[in-house]
KOLNUGU-219801 format. One line per 3 residues: number of its first residue (from 1); their letters; for each residue x, y, z of C-alpha. Coordinates in steps of 0.02 Angstrom, whole numbers, plus 32768, in hexadecimal, padded with zeros to 4 digits. Example, Ala and Ser with C-alpha at 12.3 -4.5 7.8 and 13.67 -1.06 7.14 Angstrom:
BEGIN
1 = AS = 8267 7F1F 8186 ~ 82AC 7FCB 8165
***
This chain:
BEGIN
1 = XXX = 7724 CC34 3E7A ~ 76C5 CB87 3EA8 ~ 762B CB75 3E21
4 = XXX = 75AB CAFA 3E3F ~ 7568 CA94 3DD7 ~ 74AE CAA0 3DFD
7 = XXX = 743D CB45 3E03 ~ 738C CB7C 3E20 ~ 734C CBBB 3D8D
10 = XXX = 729E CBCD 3D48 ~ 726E CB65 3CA9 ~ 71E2 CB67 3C1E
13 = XXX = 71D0 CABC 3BEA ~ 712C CAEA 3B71 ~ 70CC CB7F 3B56
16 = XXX = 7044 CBC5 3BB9 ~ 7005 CC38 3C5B ~ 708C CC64 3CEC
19 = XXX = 7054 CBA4 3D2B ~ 70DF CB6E 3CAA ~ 7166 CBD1 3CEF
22 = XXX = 71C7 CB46 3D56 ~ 723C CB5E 3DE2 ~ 72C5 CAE3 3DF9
25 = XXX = 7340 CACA 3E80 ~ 73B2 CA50 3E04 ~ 73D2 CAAF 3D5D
28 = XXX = 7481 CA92 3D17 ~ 74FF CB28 3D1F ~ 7529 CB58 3C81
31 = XXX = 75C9 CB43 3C38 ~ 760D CBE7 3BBC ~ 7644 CBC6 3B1A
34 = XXX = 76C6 CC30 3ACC ~ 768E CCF0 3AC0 ~ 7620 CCC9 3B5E
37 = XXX = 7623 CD03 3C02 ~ 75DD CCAC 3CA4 ~ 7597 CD11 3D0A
40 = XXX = 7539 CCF4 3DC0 ~ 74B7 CD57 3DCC ~ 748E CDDB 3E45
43 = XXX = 73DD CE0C 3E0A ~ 7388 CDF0 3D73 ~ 731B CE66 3CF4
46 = XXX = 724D CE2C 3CDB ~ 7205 CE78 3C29 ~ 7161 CE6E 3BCF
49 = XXX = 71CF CE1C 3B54 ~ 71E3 CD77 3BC2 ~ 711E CD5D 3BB5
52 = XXX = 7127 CD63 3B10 ~ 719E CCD1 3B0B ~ 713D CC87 3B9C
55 = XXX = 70A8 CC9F 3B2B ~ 70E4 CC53 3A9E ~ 70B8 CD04 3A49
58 = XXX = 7170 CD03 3A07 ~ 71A6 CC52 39F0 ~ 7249 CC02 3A38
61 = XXX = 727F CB5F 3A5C ~ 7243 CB0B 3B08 ~ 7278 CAF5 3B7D
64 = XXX = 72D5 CB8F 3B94 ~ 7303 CC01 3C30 ~ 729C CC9F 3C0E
67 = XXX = 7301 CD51 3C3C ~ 735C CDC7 3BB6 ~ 73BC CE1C 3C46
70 = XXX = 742E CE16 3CE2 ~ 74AF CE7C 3D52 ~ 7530 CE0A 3DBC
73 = XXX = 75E1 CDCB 3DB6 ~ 7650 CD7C 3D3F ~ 767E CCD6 3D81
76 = XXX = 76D2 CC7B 3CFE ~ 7705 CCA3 3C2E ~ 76F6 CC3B 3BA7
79 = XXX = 7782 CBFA 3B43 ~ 77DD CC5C 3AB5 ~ 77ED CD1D 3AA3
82 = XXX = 77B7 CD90 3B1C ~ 778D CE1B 3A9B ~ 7747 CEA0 3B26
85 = XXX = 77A5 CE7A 3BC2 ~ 7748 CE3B 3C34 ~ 7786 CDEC 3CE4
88 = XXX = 7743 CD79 3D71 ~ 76FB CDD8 3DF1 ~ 76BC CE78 3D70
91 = XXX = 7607 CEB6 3D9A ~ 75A6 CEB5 3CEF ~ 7510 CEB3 3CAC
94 = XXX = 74D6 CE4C 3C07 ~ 7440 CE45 3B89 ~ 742C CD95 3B43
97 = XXX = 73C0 CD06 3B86 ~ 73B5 CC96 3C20 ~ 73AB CD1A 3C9E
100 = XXX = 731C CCB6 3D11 ~ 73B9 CC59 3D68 ~ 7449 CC7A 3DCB
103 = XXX = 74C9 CC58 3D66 ~ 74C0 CC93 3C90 ~ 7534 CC78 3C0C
106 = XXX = 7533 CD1B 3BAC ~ 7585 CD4B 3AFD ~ 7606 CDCA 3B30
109 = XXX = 75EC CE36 3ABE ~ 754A CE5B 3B14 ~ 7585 CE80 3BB6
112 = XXX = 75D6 CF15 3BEF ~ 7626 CF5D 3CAE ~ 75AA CF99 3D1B
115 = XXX = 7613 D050 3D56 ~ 7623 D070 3E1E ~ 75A7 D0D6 3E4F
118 = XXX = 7515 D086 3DFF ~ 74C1 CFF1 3E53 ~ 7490 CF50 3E12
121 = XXX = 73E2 CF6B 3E2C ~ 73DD D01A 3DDF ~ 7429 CFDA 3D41
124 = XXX = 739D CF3F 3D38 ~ 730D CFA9 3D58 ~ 7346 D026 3CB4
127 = XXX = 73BA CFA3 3C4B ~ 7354 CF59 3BC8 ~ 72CF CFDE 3BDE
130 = XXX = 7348 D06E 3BDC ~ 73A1 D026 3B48 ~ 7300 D00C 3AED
133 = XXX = 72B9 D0A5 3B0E ~ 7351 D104 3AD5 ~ 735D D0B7 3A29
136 = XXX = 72B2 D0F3 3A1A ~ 72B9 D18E 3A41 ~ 7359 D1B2 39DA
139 = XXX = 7354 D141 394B ~ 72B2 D103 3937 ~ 7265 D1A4 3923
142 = XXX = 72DF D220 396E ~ 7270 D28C 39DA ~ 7285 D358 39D7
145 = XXX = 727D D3D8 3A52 ~ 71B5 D41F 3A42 ~ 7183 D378 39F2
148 = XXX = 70C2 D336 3A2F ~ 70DF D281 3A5A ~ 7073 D20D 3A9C
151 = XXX = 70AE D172 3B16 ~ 7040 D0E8 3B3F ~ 7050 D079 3BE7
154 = XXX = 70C9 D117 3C19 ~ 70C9 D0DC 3CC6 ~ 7117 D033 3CA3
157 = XXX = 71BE CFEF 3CA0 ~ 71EC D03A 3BF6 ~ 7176 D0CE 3C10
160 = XXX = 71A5 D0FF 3CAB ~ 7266 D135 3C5E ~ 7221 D160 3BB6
163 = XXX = 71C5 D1E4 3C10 ~ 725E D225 3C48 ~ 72C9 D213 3BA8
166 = XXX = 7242 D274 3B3E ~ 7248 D2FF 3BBE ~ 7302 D31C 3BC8
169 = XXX = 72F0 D337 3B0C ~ 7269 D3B2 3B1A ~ 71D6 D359 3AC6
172 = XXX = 711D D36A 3AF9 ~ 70F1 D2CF 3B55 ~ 7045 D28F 3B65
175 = XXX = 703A D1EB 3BAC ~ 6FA4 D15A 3BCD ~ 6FC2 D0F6 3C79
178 = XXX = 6F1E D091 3CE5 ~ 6EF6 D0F1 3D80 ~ 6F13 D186 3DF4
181 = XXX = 6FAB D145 3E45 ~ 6FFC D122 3D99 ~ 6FCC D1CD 3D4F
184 = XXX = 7019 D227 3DEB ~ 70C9 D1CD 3DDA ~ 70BD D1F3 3D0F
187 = XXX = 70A9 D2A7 3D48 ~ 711D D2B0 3DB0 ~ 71AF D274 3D23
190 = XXX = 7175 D319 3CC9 ~ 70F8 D2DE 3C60 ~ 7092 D36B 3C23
193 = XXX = 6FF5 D302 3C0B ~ 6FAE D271 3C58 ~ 6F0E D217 3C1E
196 = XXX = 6ECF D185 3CA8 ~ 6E7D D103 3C20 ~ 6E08 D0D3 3C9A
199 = XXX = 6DBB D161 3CDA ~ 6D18 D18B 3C75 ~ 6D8C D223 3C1B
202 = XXX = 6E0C D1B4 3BE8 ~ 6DBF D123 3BA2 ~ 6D94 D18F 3B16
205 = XXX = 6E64 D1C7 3B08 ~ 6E6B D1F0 3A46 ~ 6DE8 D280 3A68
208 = XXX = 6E45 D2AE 3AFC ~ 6EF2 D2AD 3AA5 ~ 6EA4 D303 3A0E
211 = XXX = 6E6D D397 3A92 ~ 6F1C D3B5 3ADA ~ 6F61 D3BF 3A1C
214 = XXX = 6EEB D440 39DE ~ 6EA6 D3B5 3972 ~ 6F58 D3A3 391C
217 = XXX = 6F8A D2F8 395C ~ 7040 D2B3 3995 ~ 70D8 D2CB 3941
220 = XXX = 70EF D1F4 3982 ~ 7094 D187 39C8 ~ 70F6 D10E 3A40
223 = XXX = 7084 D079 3A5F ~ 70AC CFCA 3AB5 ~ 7010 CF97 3AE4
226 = XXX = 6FE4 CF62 3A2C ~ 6F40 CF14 3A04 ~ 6ECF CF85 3A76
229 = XXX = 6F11 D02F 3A4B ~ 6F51 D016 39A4 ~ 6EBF D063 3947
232 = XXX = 6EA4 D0FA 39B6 ~ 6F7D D126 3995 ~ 6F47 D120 38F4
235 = XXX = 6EC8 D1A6 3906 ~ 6F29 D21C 3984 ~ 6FD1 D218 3914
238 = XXX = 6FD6 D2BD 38B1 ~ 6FEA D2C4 37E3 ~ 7096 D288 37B6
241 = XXX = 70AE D250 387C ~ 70EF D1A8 38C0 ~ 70BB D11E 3913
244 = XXX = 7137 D09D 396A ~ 70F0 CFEB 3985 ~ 717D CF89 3A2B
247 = XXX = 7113 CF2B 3A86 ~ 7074 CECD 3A8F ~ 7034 CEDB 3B4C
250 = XXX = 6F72 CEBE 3B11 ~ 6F92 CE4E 3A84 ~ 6FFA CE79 39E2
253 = XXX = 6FBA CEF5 3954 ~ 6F51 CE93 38EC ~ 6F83 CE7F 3826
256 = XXX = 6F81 CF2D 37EF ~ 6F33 CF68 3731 ~ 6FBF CFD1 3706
259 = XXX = 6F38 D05A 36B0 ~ 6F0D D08E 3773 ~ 6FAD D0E7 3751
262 = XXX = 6F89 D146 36C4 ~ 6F0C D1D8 36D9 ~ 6F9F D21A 3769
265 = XXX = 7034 D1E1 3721 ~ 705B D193 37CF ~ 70FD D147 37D8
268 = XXX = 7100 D09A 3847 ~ 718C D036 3895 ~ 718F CF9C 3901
271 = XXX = 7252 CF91 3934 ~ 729D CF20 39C7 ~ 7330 CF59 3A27
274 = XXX = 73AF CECF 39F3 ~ 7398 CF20 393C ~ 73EF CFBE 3978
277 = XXX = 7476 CF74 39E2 ~ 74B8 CEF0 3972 ~ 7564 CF26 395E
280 = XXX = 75CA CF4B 3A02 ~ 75F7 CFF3 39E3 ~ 751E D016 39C9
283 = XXX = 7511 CFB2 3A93 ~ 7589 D025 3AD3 ~ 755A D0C9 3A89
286 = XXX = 74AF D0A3 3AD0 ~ 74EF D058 3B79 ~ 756A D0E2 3B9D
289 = XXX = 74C2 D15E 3B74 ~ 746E D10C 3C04 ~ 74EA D104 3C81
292 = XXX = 7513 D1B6 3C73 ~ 7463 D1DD 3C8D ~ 7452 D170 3D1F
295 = XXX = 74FA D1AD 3D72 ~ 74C9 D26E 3D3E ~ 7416 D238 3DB4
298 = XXX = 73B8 D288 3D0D ~ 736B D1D5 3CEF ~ 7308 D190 3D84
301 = XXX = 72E5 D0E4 3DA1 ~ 7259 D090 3DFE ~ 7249 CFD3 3E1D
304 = XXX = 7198 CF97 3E38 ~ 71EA CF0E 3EA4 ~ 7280 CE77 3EBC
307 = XXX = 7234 CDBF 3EAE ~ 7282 CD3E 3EF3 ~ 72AC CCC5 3E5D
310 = XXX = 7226 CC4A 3EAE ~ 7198 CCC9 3EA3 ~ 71B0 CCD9 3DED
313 = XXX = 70FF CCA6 3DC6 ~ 70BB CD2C 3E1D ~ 711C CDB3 3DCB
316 = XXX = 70E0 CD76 3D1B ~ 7038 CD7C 3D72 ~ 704C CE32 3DB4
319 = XXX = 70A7 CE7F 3D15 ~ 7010 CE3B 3C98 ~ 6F8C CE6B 3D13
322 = XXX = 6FDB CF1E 3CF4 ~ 6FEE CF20 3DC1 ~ 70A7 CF6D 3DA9
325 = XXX = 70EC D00C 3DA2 ~ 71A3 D016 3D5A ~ 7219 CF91 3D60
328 = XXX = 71FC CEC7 3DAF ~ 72A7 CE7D 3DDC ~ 72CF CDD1 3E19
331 = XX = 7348 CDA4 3E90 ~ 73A4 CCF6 3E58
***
């Protein structure tokens, strides 16, 4: 298999607005190292996490190729042992970095086969997410059948299958998304609830989540918006409830005075994905979770839309101006 040695990819040379997000035409093809794979990608994942690095919110060394995420083909191995099998010409997906380009070298130990029968594109628009939203769910705080749980931005791209997960277990979901069109697609997924945070009603959401409870509150609180709802999750979560912290969409939680705990006992956790897939038998318990879901049909995917790799700007654009609903892909 020919592999050139120039790419487009899209680089961030220095922090800052979508404006920094540069496309190139010229970007060297990587070259893997030993316990990499290269793979060509077919289409690429877009999270809230990549603004963050975009941002500067989470520091990394520039310039770097934003993208945690991809689904193509194995074109090439890297030298040494090839611990988990893998062969030119095997459809896989990955979770590492460099994804905004058509060709990534990934560690192979984060990659796994993509099984016939599920589509590249299905498996980008619930990858990350799905896997995130999983560990969550099960480990994070592991959700009951009849548990009240309350899911902000539940029509986004983690949302939108976190709905879904927290049904198929038989909680109580109440979920937050902005506007009619987002609440009808939450309800739809089986939410039992839906508050529109900016209709009059809803911009006063404690009181209205404090209504549907009976005044009791949620058993957890799954929040990754951050700095604008961080107080009121505070307020709806019951006595002795929980309230998960994973994202930051408005701005991250501000320094938090520990005592704000106290008179609830509230139990708090801020965890990141990567914590709960470290070792490779964790990445494929959780991976082989999803794809039986998504071959079973019980999880349902939704992608908002497929950029082209050059439109990348805009996508930034449309995912912080909350203009998506589910998944943004790009196409390398």
């Amino acid at each position: 298999m020919s592999i050139p040695t120039a790419m487009k990819a899209v680089l961030v040379e220095k922090t800052g607005g979508p404006e920094v997000l540069d496309f190139k035409t010229d970007y060297p093809v990587p070259a893997p190292q030993e316990g990499q794979l290269l793979v060509k990608n077919n289409i690429s994942g877009i999270n809230y996490i990549d603004t963050y690095f975009r941002t500067g919110l989470y520091p990394a060394p520039k310039p770097e190729v934003l993208g945690r995420e991809g689904a193509g083909t194995v074109v090439a191995l890297g030298p040494g042992p090839n611990h988990y099998n893998f062969q030119v010409g095997d459809r896989v997906a990955w979770l590492s970095t460099g994804g905004y380009a058509e060709y990534t070298a990934v560690p192979a130990a984060k990659a796994v086969k993509i099984p016939d029968g599920i589509s590249d594109e299905d498996v980008m628009a619930s990858f990350l997410s799905g896997l995130t939203v999983l560990s969550l769910a099960k480990e994070t705080y592991a959700v009951q059948k009849g548990d009240w749980v309350l899911l902000h931005a539940a029509a986004g791209g983690a949302g939108f299958l976190m709905t879904q997960i927290l049904k198929s277990i038989g909680a109580h979901v109440i979920g937050t998304a902005g506007g009619p069109e987002k609440v009808e697609l939450v309800k739809g997924l089986g939410a039992d609830h839906v508050i529109d945070y900016r209709s009059e009603e809803g911009k006063d959401w404690v009181k209205r989540v404090k209504e549907i409870t009976g005044g009791r509150g949620v058993d957890v609180v799954y929040d990754s918006v951050g700095k604008d709802t961080w107080e009121g999750s505070l307020e709806v979560v019951k006595r002795k409830g929980t309230i998960v912290w994973f994202g930051n969409a408005s701005g991250p939680v501000p320094p938090l005075p520990l005592n704000k705990l106290s008179p609830k006992c509230v139990k708090v956790a801020r965890p990141t994905l990567f914590g709960y897939i470290e070792t490779r038998e964790e990445f494929e318990f959780y991976v082989n979770e999803l794809f039986n879901l998504l071959q079973s049909g019980q999880l349902k995917v939704r992608i908002h839309k497929v950029y082209p790799l050059e439109q990348v700007q805009q996508a930034h654009i449309d995912l912080e101006g909350r203009k998506t609903t589910g998944k943004s892909l790009l196409k390398p």
